[in-house]
mmCIF file of the N, C-alpha and C atoms, coordinates in Angstrom:
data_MODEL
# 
_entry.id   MODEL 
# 
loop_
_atom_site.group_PDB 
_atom_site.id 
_atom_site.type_symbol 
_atom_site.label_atom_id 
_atom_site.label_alt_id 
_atom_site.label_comp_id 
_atom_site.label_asym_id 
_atom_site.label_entity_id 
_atom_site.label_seq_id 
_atom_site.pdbx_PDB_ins_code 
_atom_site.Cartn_x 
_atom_site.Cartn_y 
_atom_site.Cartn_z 
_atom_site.occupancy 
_atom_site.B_iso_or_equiv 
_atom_site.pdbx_formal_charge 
_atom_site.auth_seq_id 
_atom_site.auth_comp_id 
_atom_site.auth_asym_id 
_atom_site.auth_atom_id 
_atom_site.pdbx_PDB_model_num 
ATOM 1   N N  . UNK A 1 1  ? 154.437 93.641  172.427 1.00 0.00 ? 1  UNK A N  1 
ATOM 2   C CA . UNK A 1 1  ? 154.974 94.411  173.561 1.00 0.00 ? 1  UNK A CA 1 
ATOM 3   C C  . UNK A 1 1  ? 153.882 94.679  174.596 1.00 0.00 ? 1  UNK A C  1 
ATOM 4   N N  . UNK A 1 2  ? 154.113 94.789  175.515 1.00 0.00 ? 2  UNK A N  1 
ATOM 5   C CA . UNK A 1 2  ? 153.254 95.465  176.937 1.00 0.00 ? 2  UNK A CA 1 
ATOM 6   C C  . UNK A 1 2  ? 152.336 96.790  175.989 1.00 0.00 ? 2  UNK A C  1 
ATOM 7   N N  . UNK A 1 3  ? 152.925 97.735  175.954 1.00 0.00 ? 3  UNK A N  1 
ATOM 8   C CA . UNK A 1 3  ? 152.546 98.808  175.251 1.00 0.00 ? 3  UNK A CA 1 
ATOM 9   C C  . UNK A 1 3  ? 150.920 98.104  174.684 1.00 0.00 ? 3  UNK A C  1 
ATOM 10  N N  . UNK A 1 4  ? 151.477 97.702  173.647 1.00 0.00 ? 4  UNK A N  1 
ATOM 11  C CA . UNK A 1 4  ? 150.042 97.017  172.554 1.00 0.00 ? 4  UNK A CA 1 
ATOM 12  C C  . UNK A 1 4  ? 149.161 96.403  173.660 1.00 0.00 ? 4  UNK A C  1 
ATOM 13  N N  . UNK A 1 5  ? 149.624 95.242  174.453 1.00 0.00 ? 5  UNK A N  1 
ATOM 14  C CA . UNK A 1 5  ? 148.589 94.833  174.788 1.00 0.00 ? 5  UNK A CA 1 
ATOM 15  C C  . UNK A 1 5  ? 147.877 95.188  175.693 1.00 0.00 ? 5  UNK A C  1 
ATOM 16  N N  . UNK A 1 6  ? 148.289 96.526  176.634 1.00 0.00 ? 6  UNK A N  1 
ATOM 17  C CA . UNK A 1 6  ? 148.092 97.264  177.374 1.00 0.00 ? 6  UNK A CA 1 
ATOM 18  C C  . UNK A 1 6  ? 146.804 98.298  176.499 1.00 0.00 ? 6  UNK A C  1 
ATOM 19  N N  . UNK A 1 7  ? 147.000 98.617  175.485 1.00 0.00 ? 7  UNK A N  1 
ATOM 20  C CA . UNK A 1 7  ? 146.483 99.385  174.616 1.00 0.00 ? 7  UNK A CA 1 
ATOM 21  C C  . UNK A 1 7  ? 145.434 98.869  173.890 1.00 0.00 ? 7  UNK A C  1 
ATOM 22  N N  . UNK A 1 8  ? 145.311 97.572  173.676 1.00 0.00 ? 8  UNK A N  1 
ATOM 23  C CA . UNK A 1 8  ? 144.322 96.449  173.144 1.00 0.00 ? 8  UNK A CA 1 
ATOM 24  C C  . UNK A 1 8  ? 143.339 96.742  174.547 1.00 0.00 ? 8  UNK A C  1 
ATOM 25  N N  . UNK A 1 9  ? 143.688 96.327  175.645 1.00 0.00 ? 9  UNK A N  1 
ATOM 26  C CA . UNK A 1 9  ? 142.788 95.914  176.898 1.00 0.00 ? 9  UNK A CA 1 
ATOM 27  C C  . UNK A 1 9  ? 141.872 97.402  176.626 1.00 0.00 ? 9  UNK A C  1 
ATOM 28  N N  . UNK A 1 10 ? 142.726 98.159  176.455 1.00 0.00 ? 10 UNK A N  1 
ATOM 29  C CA . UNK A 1 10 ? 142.051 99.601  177.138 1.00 0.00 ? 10 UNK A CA 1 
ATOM 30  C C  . UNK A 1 10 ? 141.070 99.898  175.749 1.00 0.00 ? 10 UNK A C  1 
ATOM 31  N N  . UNK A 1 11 ? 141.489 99.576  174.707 1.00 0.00 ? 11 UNK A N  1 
ATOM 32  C CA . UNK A 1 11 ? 140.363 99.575  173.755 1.00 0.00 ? 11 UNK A CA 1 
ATOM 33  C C  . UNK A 1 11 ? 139.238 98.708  174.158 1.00 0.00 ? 11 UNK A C  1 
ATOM 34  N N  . UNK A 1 12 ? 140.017 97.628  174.460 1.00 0.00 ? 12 UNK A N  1 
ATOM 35  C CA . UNK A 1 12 ? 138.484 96.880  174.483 1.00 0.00 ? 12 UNK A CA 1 
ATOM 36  C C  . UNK A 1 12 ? 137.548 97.304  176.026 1.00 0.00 ? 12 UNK A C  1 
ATOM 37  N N  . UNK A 1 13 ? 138.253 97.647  176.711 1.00 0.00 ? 13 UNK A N  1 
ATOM 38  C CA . UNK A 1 13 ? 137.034 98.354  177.543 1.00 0.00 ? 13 UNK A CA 1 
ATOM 39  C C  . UNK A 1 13 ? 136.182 99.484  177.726 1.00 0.00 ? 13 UNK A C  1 
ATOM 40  N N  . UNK A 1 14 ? 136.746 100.339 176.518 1.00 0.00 ? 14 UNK A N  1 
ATOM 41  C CA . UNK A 1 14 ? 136.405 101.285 175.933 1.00 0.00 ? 14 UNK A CA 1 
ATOM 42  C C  . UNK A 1 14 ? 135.426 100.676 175.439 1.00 0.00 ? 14 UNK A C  1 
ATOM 43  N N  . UNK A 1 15 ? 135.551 99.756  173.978 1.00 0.00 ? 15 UNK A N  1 
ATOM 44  C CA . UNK A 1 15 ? 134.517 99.393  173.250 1.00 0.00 ? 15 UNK A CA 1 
ATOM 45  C C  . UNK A 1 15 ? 133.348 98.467  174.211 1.00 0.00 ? 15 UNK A C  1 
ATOM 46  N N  . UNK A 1 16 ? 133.468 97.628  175.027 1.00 0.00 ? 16 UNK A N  1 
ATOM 47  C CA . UNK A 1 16 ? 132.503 97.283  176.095 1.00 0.00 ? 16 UNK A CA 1 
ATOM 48  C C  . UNK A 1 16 ? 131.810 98.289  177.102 1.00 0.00 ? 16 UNK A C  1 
ATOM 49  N N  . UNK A 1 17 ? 132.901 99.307  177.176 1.00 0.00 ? 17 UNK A N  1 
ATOM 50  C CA . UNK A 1 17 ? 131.827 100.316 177.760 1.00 0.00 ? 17 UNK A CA 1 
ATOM 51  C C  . UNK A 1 17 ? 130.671 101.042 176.619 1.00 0.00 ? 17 UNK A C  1 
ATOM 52  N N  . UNK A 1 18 ? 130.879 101.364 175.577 1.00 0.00 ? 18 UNK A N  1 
ATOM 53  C CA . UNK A 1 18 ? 130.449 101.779 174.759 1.00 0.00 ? 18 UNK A CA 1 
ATOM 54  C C  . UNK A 1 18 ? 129.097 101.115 174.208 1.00 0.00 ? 18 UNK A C  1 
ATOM 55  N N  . UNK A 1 19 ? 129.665 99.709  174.485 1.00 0.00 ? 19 UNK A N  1 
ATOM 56  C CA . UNK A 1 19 ? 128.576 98.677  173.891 1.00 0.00 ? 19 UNK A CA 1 
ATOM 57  C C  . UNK A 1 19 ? 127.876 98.676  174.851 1.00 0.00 ? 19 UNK A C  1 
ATOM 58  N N  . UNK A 1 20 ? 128.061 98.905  176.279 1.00 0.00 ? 20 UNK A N  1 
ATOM 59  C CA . UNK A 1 20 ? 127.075 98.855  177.286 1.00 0.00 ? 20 UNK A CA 1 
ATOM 60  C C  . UNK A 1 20 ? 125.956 99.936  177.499 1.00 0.00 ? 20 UNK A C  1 
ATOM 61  N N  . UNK A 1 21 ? 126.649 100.760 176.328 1.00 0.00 ? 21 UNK A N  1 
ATOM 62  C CA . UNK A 1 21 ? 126.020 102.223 176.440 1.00 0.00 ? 21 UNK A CA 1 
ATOM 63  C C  . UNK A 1 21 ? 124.770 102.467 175.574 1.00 0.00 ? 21 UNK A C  1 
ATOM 64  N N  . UNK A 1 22 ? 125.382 101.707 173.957 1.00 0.00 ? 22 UNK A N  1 
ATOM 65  C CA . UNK A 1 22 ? 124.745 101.937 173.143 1.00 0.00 ? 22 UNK A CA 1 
ATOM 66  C C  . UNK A 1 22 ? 123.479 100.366 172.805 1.00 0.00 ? 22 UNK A C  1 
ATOM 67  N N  . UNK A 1 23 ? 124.088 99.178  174.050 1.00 0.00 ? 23 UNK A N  1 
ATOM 68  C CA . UNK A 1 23 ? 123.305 98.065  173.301 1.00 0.00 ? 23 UNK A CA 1 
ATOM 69  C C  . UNK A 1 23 ? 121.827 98.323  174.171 1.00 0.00 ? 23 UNK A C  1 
ATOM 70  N N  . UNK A 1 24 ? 121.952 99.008  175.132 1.00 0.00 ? 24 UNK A N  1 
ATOM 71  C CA . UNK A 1 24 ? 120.420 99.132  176.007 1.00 0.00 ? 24 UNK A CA 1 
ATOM 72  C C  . UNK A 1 24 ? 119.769 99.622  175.493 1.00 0.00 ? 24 UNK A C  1 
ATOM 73  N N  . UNK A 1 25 ? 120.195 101.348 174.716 1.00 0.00 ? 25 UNK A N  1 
ATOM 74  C CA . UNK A 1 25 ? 118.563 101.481 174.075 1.00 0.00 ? 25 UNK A CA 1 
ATOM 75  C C  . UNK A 1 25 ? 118.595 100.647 172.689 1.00 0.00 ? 25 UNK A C  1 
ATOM 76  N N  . UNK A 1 26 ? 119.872 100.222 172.318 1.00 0.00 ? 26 UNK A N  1 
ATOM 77  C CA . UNK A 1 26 ? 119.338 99.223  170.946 1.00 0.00 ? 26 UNK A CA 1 
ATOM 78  C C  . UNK A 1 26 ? 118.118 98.153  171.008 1.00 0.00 ? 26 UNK A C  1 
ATOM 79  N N  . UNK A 1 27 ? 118.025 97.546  172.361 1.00 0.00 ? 27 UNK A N  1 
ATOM 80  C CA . UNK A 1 27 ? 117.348 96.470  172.939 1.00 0.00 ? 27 UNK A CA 1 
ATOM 81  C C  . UNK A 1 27 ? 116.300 96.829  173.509 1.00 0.00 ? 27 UNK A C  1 
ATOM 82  N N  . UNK A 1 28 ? 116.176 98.429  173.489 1.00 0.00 ? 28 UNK A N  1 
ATOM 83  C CA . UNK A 1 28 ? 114.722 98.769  174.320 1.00 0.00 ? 28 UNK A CA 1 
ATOM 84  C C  . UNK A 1 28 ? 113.926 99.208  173.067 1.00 0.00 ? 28 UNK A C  1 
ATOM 85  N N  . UNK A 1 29 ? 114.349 100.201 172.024 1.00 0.00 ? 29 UNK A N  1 
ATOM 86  C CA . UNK A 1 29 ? 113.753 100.723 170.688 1.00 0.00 ? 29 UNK A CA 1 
ATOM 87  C C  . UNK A 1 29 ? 113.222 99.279  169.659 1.00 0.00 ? 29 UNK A C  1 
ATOM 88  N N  . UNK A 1 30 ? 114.409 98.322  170.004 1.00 0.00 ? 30 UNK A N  1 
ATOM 89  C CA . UNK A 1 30 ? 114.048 97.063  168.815 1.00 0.00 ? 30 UNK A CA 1 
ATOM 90  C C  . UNK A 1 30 ? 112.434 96.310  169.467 1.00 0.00 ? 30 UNK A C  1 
ATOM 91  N N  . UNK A 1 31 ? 112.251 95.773  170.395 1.00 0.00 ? 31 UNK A N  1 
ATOM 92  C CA . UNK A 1 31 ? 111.261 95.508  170.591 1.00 0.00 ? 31 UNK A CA 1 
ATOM 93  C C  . UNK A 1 31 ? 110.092 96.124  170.654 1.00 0.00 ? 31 UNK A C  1 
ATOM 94  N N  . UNK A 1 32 ? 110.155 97.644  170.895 1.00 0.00 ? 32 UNK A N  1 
ATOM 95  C CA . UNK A 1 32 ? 108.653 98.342  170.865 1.00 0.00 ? 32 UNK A CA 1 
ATOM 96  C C  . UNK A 1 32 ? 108.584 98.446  169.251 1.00 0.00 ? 32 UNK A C  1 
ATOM 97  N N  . UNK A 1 33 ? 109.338 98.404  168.391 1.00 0.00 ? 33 UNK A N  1 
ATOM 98  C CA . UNK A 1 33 ? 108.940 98.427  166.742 1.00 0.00 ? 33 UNK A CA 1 
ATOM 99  C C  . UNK A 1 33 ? 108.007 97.254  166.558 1.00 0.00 ? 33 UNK A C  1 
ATOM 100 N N  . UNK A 1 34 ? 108.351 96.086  166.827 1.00 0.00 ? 34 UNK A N  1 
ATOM 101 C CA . UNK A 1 34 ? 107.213 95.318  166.096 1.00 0.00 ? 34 UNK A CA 1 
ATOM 102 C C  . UNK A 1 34 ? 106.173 95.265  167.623 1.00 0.00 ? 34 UNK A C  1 
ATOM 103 N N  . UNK A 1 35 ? 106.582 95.197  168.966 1.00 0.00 ? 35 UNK A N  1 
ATOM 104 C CA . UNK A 1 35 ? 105.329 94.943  169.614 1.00 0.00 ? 35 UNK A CA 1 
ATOM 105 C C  . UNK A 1 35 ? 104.116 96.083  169.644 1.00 0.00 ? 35 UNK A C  1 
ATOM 106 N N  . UNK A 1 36 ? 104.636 97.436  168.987 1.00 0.00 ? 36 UNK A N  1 
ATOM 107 C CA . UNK A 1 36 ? 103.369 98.338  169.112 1.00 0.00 ? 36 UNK A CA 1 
ATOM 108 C C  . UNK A 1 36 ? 101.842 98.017  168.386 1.00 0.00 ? 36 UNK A C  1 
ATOM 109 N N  . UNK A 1 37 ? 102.226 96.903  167.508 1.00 0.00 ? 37 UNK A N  1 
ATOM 110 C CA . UNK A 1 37 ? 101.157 96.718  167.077 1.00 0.00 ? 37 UNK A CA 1 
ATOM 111 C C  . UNK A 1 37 ? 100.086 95.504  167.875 1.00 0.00 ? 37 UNK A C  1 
ATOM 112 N N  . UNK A 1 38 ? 101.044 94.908  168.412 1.00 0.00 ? 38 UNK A N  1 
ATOM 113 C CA . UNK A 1 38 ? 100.129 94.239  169.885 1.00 0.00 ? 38 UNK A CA 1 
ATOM 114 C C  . UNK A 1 38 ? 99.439  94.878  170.796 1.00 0.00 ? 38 UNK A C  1 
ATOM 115 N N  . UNK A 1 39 ? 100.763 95.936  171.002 1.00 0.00 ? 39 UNK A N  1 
ATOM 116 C CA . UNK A 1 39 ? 100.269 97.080  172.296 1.00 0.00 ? 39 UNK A CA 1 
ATOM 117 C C  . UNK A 1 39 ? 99.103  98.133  171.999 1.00 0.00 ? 39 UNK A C  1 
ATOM 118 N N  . UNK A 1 40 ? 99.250  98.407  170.711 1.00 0.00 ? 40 UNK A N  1 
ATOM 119 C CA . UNK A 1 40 ? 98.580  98.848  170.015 1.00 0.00 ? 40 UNK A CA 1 
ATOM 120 C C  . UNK A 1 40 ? 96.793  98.591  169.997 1.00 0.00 ? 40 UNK A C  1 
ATOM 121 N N  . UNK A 1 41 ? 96.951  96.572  169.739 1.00 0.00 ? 41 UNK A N  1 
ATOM 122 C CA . UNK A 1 41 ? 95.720  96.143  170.134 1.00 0.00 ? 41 UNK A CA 1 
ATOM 123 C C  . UNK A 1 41 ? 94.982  96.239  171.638 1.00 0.00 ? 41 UNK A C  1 
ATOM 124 N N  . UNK A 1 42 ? 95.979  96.133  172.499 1.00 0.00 ? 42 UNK A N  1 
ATOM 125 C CA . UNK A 1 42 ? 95.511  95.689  173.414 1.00 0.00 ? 42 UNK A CA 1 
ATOM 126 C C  . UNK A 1 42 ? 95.654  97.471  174.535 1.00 0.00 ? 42 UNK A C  1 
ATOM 127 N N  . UNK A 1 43 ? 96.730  97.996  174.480 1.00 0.00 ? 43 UNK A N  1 
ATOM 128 C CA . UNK A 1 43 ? 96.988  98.970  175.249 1.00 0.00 ? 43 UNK A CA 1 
ATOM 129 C C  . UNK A 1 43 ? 96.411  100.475 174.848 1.00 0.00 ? 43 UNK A C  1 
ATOM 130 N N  . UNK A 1 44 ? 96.600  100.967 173.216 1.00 0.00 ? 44 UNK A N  1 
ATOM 131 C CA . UNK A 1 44 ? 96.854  101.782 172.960 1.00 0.00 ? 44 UNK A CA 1 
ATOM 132 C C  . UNK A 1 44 ? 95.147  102.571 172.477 1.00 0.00 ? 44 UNK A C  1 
ATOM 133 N N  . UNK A 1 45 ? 94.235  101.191 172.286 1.00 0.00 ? 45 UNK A N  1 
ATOM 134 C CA . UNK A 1 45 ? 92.945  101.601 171.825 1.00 0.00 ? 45 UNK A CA 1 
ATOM 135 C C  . UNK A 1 45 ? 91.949  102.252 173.407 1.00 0.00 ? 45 UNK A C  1 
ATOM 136 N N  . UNK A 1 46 ? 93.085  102.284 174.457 1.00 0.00 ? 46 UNK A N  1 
ATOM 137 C CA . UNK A 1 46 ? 92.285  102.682 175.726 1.00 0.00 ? 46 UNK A CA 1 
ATOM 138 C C  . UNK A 1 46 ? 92.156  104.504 175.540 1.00 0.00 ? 46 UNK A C  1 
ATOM 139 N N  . UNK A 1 47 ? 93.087  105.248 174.895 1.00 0.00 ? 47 UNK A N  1 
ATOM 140 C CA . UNK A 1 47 ? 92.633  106.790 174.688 1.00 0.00 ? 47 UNK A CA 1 
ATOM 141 C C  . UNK A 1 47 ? 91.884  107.109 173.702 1.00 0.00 ? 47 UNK A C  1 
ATOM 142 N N  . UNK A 1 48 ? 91.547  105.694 172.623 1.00 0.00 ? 48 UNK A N  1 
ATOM 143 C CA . UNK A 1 48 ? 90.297  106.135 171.550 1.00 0.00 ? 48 UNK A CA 1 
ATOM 144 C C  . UNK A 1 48 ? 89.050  105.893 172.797 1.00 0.00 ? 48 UNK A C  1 
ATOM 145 N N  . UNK A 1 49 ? 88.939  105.006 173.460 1.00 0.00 ? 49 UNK A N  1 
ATOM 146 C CA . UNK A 1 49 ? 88.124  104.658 174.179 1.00 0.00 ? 49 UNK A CA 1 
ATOM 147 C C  . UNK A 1 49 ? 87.433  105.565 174.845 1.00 0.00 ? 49 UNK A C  1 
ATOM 148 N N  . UNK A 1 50 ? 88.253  106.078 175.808 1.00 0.00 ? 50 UNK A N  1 
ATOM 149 C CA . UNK A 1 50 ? 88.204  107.545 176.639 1.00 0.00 ? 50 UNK A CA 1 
ATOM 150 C C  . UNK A 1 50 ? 87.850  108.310 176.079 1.00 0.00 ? 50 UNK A C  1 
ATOM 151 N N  . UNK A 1 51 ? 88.460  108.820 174.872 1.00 0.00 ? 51 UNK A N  1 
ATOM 152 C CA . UNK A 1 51 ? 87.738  110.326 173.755 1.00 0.00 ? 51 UNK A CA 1 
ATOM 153 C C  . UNK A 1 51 ? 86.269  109.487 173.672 1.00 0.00 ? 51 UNK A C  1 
ATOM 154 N N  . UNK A 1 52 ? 86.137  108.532 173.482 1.00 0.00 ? 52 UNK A N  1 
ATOM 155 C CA . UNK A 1 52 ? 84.272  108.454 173.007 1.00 0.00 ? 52 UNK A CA 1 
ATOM 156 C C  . UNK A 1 52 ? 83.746  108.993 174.086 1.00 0.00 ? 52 UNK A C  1 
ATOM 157 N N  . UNK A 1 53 ? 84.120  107.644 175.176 1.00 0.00 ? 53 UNK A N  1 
ATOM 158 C CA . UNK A 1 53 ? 82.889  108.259 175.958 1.00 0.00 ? 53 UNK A CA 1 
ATOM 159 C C  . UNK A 1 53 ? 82.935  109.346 176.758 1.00 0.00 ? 53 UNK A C  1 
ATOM 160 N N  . UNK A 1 54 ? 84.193  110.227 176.603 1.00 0.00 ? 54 UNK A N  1 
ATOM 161 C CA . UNK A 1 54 ? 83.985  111.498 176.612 1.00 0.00 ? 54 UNK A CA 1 
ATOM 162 C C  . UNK A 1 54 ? 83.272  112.454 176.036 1.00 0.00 ? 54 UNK A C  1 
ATOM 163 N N  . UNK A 1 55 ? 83.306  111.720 174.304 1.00 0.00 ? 55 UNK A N  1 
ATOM 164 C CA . UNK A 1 55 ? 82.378  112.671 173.419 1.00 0.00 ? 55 UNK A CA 1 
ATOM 165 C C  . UNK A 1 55 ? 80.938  111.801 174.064 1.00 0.00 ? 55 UNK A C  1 
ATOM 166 N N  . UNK A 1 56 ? 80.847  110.929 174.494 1.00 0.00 ? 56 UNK A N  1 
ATOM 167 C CA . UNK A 1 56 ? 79.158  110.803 174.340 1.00 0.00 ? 56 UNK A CA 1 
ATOM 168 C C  . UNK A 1 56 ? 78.525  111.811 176.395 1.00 0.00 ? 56 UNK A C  1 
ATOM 169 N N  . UNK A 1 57 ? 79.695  111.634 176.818 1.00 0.00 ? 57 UNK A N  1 
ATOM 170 C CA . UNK A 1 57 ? 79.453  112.501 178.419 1.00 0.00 ? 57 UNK A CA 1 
ATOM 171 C C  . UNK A 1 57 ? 78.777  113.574 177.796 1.00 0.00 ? 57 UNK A C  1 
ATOM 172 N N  . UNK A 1 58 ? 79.803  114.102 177.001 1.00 0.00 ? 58 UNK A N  1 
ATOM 173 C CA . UNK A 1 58 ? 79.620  115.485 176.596 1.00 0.00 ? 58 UNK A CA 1 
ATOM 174 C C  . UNK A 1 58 ? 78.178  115.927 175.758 1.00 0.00 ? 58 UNK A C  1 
ATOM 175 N N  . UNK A 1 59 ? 77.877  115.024 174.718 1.00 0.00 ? 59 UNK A N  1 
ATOM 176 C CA . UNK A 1 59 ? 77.060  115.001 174.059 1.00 0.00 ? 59 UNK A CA 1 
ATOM 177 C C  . UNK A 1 59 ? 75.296  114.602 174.955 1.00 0.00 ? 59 UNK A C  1 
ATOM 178 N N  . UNK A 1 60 ? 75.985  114.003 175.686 1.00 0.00 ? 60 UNK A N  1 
ATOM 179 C CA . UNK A 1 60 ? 74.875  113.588 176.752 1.00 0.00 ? 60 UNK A CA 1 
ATOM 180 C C  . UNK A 1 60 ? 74.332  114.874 177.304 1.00 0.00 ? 60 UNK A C  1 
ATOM 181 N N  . UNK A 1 61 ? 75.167  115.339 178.638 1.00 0.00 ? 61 UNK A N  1 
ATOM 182 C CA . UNK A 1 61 ? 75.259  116.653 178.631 1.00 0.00 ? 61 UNK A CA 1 
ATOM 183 C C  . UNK A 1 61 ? 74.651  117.782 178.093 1.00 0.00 ? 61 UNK A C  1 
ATOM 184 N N  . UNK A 1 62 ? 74.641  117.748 177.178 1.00 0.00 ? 62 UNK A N  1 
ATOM 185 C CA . UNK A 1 62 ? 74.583  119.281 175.647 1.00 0.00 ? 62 UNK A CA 1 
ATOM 186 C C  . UNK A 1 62 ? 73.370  119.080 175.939 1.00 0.00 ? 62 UNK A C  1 
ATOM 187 N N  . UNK A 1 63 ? 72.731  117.396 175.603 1.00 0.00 ? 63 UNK A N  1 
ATOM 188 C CA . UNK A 1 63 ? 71.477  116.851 175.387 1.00 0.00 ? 63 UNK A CA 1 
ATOM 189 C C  . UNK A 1 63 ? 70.605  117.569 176.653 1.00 0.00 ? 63 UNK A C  1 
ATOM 190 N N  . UNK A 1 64 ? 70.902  116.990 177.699 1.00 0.00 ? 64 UNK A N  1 
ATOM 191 C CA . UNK A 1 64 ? 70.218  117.264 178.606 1.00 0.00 ? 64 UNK A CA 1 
ATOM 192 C C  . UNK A 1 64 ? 70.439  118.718 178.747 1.00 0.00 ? 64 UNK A C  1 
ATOM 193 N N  . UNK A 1 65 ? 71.185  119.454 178.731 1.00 0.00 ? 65 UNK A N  1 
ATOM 194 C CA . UNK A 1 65 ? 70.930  121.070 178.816 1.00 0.00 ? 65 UNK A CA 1 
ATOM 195 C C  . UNK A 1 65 ? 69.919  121.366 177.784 1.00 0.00 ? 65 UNK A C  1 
ATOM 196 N N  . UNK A 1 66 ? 69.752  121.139 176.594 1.00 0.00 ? 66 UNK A N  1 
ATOM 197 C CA . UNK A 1 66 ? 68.902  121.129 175.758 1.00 0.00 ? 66 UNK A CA 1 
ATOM 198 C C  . UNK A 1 66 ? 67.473  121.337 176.294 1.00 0.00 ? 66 UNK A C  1 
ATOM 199 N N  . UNK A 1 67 ? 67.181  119.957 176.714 1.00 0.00 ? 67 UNK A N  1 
ATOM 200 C CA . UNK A 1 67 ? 66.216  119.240 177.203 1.00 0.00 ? 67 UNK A CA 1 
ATOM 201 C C  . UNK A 1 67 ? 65.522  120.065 178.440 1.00 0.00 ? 67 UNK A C  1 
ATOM 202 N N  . UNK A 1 68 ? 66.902  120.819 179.039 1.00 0.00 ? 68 UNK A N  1 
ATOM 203 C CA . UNK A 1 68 ? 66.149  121.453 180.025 1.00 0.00 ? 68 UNK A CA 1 
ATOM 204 C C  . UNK A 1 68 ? 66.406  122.550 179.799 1.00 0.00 ? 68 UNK A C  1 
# 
């Protein structure tokens, strides 16, 4: 009948809206799982970086107040 297939359509654009809703962050969360450990290599070792030679500014610093 009309009814049903009227009622089919509207499900399924329901469920395509839904899927449009839910497949973006499926597709944004799935790839940062395994690439963090790339990003990891390459991106993520830049705030260990920064804390050093922050600790050595600092330590530098201390030094030379010391010193003087």
């Amino acid at each position: 009948s009309r009814q049903d297939i009227v009622a089919q359509r509207a499900t399924l654009k329901i469920a395509r809206e839904l899927e449009g809703c839910t497949f973006r962050p499926k597709v944004n969360p799935s790839p940062p799982v395994k690439p963090p450990t790339v990003a990891k290599a390459t991106a993520y070792p830049r705030p260990g970086w920064l804390a050093r030679t922050v600790e050595r500014i600092l330590l530098e610093a201390r030094l030379k107040q010391t010193i003087v």
